[in-house]
ZAMI-125059 format. One line per 4 residues: their letters; for each residue y negated, z, x negated of C-alpha. Coordinates in pm, 1 decimal, always signed. Each point is the difference from the previous one (the first is absolute). Layout:
A> Y:Z:X | ...
//
This chain:
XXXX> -1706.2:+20886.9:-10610.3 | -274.6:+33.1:-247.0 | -195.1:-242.1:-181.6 | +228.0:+92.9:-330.0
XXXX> +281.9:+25.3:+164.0 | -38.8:-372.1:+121.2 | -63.7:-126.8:-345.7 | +255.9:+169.0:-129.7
XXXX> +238.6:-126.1:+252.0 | -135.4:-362.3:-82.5 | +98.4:+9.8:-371.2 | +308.7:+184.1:+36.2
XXXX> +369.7:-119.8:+28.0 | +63.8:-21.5:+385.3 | +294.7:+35.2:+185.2 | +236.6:-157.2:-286.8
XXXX> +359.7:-48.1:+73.9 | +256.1:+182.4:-112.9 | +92.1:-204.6:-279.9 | -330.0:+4.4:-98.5
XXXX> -46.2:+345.5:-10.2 | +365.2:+38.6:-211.6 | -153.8:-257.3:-242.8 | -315.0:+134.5:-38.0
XXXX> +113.6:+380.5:-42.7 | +223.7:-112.4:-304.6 | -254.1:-230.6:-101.0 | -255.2:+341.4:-43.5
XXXX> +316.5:+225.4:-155.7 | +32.6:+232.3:+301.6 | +318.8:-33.3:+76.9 | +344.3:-137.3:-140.5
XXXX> +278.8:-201.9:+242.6 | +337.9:+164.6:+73.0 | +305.1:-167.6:-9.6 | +8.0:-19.1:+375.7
XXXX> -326.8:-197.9:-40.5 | -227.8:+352.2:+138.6 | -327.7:+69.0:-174.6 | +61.5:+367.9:-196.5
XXXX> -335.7:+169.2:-62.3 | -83.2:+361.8:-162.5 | -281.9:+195.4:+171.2 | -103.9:+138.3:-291.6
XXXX> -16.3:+390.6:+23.8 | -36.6:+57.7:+383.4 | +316.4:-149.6:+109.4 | -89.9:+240.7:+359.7
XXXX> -238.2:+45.3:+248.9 | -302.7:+207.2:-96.0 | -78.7:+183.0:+307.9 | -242.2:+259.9:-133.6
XXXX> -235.3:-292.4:-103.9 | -24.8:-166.5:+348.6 | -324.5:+81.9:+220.9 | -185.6:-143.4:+272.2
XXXX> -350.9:-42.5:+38.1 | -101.8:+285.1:+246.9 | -289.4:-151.1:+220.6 | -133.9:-15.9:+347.0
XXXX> +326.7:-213.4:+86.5 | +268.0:+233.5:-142.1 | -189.6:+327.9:-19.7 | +157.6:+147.3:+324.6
XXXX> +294.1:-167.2:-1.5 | +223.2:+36.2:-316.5 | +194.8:+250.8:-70.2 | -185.6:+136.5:-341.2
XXXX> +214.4:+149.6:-250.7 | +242.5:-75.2:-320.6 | +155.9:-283.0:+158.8 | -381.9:-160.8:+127.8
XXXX> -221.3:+129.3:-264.6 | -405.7:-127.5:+122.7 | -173.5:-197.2:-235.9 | -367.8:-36.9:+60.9
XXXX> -151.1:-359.7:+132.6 | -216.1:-9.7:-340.9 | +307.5:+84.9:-231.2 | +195.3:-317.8:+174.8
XXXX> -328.6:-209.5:-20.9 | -8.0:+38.1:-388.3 | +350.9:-36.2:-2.6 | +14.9:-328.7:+179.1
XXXX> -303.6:-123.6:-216.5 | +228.5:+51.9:-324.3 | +228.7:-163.2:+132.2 | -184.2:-306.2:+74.9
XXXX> -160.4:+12.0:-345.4 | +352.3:+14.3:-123.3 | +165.0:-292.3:+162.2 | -310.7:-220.4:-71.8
XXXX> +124.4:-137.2:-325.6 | +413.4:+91.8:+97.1 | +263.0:-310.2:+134.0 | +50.3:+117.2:+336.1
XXXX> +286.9:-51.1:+256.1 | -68.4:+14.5:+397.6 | +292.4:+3.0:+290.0 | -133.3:-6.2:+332.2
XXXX> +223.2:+163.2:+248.8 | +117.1:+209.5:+279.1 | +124.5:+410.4:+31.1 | +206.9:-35.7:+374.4
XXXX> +221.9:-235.9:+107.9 | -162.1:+52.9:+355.1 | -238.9:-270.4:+51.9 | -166.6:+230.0:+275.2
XXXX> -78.7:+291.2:-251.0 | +35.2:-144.0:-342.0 | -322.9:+1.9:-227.5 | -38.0:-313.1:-274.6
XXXX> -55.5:+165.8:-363.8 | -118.8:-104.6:-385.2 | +177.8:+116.3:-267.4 | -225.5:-93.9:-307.6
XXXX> +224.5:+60.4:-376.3 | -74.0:+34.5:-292.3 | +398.4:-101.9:-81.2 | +174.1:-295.0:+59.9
XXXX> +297.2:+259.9:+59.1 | -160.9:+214.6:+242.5 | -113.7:-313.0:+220.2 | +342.1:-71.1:+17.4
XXXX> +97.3:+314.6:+148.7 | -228.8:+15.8:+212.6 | +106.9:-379.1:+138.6 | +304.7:+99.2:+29.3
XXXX> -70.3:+342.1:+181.0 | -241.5:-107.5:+250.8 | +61.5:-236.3:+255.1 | -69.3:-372.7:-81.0
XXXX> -199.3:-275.1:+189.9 | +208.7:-255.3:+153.1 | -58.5:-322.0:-229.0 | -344.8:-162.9:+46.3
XXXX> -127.9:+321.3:+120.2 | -321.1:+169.0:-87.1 | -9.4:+370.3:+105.5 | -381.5:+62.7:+150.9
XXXX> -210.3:+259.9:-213.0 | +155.8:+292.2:-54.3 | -14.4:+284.5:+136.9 | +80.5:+207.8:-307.9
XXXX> -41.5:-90.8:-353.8 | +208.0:+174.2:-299.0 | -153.5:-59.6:-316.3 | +219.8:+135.1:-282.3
XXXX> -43.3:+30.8:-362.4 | +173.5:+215.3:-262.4 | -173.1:-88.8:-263.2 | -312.9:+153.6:+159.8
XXXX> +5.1:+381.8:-33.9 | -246.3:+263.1:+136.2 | -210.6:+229.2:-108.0 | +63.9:+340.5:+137.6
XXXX> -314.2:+141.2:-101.6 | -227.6:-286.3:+155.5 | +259.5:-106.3:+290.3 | +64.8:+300.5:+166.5
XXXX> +395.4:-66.3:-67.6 | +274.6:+215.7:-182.4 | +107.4:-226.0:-273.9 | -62.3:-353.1:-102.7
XXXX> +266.7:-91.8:+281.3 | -129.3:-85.8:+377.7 | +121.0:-135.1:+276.3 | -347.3:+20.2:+228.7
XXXX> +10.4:-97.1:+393.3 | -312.0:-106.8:+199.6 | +20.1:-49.4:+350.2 | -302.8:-60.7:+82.6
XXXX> -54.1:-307.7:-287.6 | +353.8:-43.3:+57.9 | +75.8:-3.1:-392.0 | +283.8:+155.3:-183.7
XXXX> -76.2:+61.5:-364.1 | +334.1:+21.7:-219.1 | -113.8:+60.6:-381.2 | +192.0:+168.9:-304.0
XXXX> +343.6:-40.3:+34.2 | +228.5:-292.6:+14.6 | +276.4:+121.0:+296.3 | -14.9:-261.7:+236.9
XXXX> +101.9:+244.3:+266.5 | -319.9:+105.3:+67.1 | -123.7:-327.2:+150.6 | +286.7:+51.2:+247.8
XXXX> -70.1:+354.9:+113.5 | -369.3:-59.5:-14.8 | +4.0:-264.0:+317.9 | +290.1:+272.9:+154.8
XXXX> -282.0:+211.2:-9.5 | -256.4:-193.7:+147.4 | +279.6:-90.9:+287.8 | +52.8:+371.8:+63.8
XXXX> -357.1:+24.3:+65.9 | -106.0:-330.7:+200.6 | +334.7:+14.4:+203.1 | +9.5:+315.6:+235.7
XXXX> -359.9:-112.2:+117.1 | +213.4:-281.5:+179.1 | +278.9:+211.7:+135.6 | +255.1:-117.8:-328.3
XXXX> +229.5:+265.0:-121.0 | -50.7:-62.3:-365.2 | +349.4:+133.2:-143.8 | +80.2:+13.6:-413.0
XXXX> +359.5:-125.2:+64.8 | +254.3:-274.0:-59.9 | +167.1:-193.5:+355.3 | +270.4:-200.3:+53.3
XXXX> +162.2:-156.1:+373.0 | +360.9:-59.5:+40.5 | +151.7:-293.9:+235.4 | -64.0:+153.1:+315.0
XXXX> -359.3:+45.9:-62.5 | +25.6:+436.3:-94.3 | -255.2:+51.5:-225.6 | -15.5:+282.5:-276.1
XXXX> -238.0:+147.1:-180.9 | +19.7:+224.0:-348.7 | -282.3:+200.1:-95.1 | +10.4:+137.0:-344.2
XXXX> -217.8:+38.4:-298.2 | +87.8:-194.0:-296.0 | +303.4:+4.8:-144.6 | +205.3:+205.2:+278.0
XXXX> +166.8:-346.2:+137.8 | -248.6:-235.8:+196.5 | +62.5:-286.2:-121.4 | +363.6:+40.2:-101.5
XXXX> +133.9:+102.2:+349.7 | -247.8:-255.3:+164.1 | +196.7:-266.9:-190.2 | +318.2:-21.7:+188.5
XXXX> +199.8:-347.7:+31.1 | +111.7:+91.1:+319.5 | -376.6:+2.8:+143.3 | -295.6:-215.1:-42.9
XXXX> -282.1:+181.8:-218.1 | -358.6:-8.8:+166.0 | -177.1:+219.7:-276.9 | +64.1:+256.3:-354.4
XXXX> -272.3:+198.9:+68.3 | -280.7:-13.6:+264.7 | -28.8:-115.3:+327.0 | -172.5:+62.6:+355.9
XXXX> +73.2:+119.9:+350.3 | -180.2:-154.2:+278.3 | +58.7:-33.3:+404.9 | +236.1:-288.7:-103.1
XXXX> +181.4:+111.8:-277.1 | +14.7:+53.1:-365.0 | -161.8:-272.4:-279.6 | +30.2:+34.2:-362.2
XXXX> -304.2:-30.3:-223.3 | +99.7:-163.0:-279.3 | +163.4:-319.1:-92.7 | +227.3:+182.6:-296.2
XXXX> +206.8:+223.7:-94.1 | -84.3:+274.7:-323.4 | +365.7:+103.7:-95.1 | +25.2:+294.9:-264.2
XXXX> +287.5:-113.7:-260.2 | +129.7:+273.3:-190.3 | +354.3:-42.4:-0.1 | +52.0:-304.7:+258.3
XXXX> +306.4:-136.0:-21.7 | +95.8:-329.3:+233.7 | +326.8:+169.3:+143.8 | -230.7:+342.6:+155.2
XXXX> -351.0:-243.9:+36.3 | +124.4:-345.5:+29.1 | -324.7:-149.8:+174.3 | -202.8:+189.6:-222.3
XXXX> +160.6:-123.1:-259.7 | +15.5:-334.3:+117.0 | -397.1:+15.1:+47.1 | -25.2:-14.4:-422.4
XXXX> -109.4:-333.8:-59.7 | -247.0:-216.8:-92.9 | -312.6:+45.9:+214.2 | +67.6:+370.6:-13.9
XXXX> -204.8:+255.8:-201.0 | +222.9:+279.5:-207.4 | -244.6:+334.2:-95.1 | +133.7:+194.7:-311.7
XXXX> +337.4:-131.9:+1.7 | +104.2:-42.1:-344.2 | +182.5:-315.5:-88.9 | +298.8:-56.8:-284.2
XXXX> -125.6:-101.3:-329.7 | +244.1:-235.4:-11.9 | +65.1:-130.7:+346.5 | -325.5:+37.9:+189.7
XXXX> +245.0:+175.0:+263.8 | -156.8:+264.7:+232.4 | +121.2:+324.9:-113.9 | -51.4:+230.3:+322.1
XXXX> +188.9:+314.5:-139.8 | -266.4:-9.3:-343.0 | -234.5:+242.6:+161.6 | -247.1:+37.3:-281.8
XXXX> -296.3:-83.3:+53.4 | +23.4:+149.9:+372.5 | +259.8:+82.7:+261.0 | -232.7:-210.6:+240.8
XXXX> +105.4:-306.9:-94.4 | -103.4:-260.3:+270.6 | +73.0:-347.3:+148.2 | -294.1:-154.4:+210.4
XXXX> +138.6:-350.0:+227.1 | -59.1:-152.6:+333.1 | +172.1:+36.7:+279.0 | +200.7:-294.3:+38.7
XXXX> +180.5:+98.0:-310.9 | +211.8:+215.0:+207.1 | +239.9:-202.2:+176.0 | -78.8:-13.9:+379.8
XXXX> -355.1:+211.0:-16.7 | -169.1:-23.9:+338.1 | -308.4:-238.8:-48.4 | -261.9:+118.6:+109.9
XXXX> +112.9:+319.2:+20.9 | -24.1:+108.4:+310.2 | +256.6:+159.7:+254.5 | +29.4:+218.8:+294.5
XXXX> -44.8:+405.9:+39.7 | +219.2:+177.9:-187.7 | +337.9:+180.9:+167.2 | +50.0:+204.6:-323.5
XXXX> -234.7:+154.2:-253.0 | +138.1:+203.4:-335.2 | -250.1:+183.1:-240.6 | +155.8:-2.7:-355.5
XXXX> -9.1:+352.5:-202.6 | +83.7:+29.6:-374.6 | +81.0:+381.0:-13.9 | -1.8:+88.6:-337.7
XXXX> +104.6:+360.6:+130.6 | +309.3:-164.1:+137.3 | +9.8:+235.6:+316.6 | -102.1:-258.0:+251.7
XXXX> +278.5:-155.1:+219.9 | +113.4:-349.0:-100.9 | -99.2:-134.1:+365.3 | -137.4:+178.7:+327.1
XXXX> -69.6:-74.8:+311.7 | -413.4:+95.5:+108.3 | -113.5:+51.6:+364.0 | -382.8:-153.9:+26.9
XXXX> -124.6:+368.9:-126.9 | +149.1:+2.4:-258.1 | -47.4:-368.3:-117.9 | -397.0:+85.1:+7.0
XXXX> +64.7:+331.5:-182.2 | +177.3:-170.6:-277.1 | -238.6:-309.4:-29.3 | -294.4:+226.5:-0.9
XXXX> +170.8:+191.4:-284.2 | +152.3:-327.8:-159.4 | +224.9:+205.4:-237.5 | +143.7:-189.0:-327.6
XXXX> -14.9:-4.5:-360.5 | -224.3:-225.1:-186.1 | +260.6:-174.5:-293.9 | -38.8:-61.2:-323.4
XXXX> -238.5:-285.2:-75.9 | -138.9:-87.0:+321.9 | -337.7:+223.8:-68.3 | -161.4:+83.1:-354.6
XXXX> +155.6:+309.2:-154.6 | +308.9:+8.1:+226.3 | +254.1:+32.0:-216.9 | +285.1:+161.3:+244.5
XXXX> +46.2:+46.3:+315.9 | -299.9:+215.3:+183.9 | +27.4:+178.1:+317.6 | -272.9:-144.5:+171.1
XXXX> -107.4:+3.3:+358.6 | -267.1:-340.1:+120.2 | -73.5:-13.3:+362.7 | +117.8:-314.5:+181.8
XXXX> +225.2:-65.4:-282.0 | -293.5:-194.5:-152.4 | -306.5:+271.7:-42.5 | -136.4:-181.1:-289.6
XXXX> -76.4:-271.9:+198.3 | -107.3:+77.8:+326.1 | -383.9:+68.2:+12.5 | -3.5:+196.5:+342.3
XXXX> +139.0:+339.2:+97.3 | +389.1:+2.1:-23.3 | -38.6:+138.4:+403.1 | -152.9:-334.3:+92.4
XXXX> +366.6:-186.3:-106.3 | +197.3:+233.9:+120.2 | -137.6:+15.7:+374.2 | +53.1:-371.8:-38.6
XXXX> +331.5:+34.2:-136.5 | +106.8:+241.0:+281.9 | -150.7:-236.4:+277.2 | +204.5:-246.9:-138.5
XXXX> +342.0:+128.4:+26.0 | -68.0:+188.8:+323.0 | -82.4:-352.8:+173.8 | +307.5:-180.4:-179.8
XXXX> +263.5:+262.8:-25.1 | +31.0:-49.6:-299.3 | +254.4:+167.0:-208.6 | -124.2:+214.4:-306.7
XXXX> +253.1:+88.0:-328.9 | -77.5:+205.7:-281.6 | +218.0:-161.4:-332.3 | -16.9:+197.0:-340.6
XXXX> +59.4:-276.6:-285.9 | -64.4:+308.1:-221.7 | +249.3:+248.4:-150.5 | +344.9:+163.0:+73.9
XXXX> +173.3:+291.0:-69.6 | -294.3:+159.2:-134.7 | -345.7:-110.0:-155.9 | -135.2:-259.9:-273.9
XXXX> +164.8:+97.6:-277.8 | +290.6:+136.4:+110.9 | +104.8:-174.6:+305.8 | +54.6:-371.7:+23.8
XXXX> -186.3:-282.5:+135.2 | +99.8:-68.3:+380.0 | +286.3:-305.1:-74.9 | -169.4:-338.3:+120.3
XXXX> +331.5:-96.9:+147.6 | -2.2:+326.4:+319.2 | -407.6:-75.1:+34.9 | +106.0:-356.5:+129.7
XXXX> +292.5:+139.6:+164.3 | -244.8:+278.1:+224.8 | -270.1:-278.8:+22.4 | +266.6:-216.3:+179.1
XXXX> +109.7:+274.6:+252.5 | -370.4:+42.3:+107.4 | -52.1:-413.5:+50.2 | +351.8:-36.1:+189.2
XXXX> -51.3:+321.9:+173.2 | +318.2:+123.7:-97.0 | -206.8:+343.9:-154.3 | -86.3:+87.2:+381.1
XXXX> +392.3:-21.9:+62.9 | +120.5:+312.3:-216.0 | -104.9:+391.3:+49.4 | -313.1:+132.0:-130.9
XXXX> -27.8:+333.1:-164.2 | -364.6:+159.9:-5.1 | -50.0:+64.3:-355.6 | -91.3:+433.9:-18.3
XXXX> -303.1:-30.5:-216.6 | -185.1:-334.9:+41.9 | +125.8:-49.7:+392.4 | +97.5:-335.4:-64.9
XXXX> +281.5:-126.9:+183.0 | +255.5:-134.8:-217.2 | +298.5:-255.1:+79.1 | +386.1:+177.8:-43.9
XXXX> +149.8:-332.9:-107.4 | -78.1:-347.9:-101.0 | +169.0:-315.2:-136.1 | +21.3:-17.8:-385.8
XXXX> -189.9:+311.7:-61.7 | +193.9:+315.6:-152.8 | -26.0:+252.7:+250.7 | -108.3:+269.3:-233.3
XXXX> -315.9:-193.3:-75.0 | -138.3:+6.3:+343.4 | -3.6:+377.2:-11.0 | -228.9:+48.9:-293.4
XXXX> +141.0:+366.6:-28.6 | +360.8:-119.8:-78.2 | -102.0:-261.0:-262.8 | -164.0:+359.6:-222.3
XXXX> +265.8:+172.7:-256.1 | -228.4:+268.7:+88.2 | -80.4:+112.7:+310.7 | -252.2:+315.1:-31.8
XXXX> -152.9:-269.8:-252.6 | -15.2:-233.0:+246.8 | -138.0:+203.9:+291.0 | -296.9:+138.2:-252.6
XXXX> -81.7:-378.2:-68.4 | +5.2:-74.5:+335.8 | -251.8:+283.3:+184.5 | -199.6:-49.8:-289.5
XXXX> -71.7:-366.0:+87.2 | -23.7:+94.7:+356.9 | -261.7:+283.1:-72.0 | -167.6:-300.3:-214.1
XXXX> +10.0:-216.7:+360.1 | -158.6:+283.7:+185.6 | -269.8:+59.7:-260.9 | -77.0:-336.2:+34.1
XXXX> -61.6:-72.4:+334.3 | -283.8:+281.5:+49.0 | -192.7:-237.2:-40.4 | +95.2:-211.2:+330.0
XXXX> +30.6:+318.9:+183.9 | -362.1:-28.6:+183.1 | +133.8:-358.1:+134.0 | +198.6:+160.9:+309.2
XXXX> -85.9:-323.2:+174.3 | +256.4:-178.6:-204.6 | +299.3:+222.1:+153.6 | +132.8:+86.7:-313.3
XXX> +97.5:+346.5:-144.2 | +60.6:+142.0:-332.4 | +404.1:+82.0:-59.0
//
């Protein structure tokens, strides 16, 4: 750490309690309590990620080894240098707040971080995302500092960025630089990021997915982008949760790499989310969720000032979370798909091809709210299921992925928690009630007990029958008034999957072929 930094660290407020924090971030006017005694905050006009302004600094360390593009855009080592000098000249006269911490709940491969705020609010979440010391303990020096500030906006025509938003990576000073916009999210995904890049040096399996264990020790994993059910399905009473959102696969098993849980909240309702909704107390941060005039009650179905309305706690506010989270190798793995086209089976079995062809694509649609200027649902397709985050080639993951299941067996599903009967806008939303329903016949094994069908234009092999889901459903055909409709829809997308994954086609080492 820098000279600065040090002095910095020495005036501001350090590793405050939560209380503290809760007192001190009403104290400034940045937030209001809720009834349920959470901390509601507005993010002012990003209320998303802003993955067009996120770079890294392309030097001798990363040069040859990132995957340049939209999703890593380079920034050059002088542009970060003036950058980070701002932002020192900016905090020198600024009440500061420090939490010293941990991203992996792996002692063997988790890396101590800084999180310097300029809000008492976003030191909060980042306490409560992170993983905490033990009491009395002092984390050594970290191995990755993120420094962010939205009141410090940049220059585009001096800093080499696109607006006055950045979120700026350095692995070499081992610095993230968060600056222009107030969406706590991006302290979160920033350290993701650095994970996806430290990790596979080590052998770890960095995965953008949420994991739970039931009582005989089966693990499962969900990958999705935000949105498509992570954290919802993750949440099960019936199973102990070990992560919402990102963990790691090593030789022994899976560890999650945070110490909280980022719930979206538009319409949660305790009878179809009860531990999320349970989670929505005091010592928990509420993003954009507007609260009654009168009552100061959460109002998760006021959507107003954004659909992605969030809900940022620890762990143990989840009734019987695994702490630390860490379990054994997963038996079953199920990539989440939102299909706005509404052509994709509800739930389908993949043999170890296909679960690297549809990773590599990582098919979905981005909803509304959870980037800037989504304002529906997008067909989208990310790689991994988590492209904006992962700073190597998507082929690097995806061998690992496949090496994974190959030496566990593991079982791979495919679950649309998209649309029905035909696409956004005319079909409907896939009914919360039969997604829990198919995710229980893949934990108990049941799915494997009924006859598959192989699905004529994706290949997928889809189950005839299964407990508490309406049989028409699971033949995405059936559920469409209109058939020649739905069979246009439906090549179309897969014309879109085939288009896509030209790209991949020179990696015939990966044993994986376009449909």
């Amino acid at each position: 750490m820098s000279v600065q930094e040090e002095r910095l660290s020495r005036i501001a407020n350090d590793n405050l309690p939560v209380n503290e924090l809760i007192r001190m971030a009403l104290a400034r006017e940045e937030g209001e309590l809720a009834s349920t005694g959470a901390l509601q905050v507005y993010t002012g006009k990003y209320t998303g990620r802003s993955p067009k302004d996120k770079f890294i600094v392309k030097d001798a360390e990363t040069e040859h080894l990132v995957d340049w593009g939209p999703a890593n855009q380079p920034l050059s080592p002088a542009s970060f240098d003036r950058l980070y000098d701002k932002a020192i000249r900016y905090m020198s006269d600024k009440e500061l707040f420090i939490f010293d911490g941990y991203a992996g709940a792996d002692e063997a491969y988790r890396i101590p971080i800084r999180v310097v705020n300029e809000y008492a609010w976003h030191n909060l979440f980042a306490r409560q995302l992170f993983i905490r010391p033990v009491a009395g303990e002092r984390p050594p020096s970290p191995a990755f500092t993120v420094i962010a500030l939205p009141g410090l906006k940049a220059d585009p025509a001096v800093d080499g960025t696109r607006s006055e938003t950045f979120i700026c990576i350095s692995f070499t000073r081992k610095i993230v630089l968060i600056g222009g916009t107030e969406y706590a999210g991006e302290i979160k995904k920033s350290i993701f990021t650095v994970l996806n890049y430290l990790l596979p040096k080590q052998g770890v399996f960095p995965m953008h997915c949420s994991a739970n264990v039931g009582e005989r020790g089966d693990v499962a994993l969900f990958f999705g982008l935000s949105g498509t059910g992570k954290t919802t399905l993750s949440a099960d009473p019936h199973r102990r949760l070990i992560g919402d959102d990102e963990h790691g696969w090593t030789d022994q098993g899976v560890f999650n790499f945070e110490g909280g849980c980022y719930a979206k909240c538009a319409n949660l309702s305790e009878e179809k989310e009860p531990q999320i909704w349970g989670a929505i107390r005091f010592g928990t941060v509420l993003e954009n969720v507007v609260l009654d005039g009168v009552t100061g009650s959460p109002d998760f179905h006021d959507l107003s000032r954004t659909e992605n309305t969030r809900a940022a706690y620890p762990l143990d506010m989840i009734p019987g979370a695994l702490n630390p989270g860490k379990a054994g190798h997963p038996n079953v793995i199920i990539f989440l798909t939102a299909d706005a086209f509404g052509v994709l089976p509800p739930i389908s079995k993949l043999t170890k091809a296909q679960a690297m062809y549809h990773f590599l694509l990582g098919y979905t649609s981005k909803l509304a709210g959870t980037e800037r200027g989504v304002t529906e649902p997008e067909a989208t397709f990310s790689s991994c299921f988590g492209s904006p985050f992962l700073p190597l080639p998507p082929t690097v993951y995806a061998r690992m992925l496949g090496e994974k299941i190959e030496a566990h067996q593991t079982k791979v599903y495919l679950l649309n928690t998209g649309w029905t009967g035909g696409p956004y806008g005319v079909g409907k939303r896939m009914d919360l009630s039969y997604t829990r329903a198919m995710v229980a016949a893949v934990l108990d094994g049941s799915i494997e007990q009924t006859d598959f069908a192989v699905d004529p234009i994706f290949g997928l092999q889809c189950p005839a029958s299964l407990a508490g889901v309406p049989g028409q459903l699971l033949q995405p055909r059936d559920a469409w008034p209109d058939k020649a409709a739905y069979e246009k829809a439906a090549y179309e997308l897969a014309e879109r999957f085939a288009s896509q994954f030209k790209r991949f086609e020179g990696c015939g080492e990966l044993g994986v072929a376009n449909i």
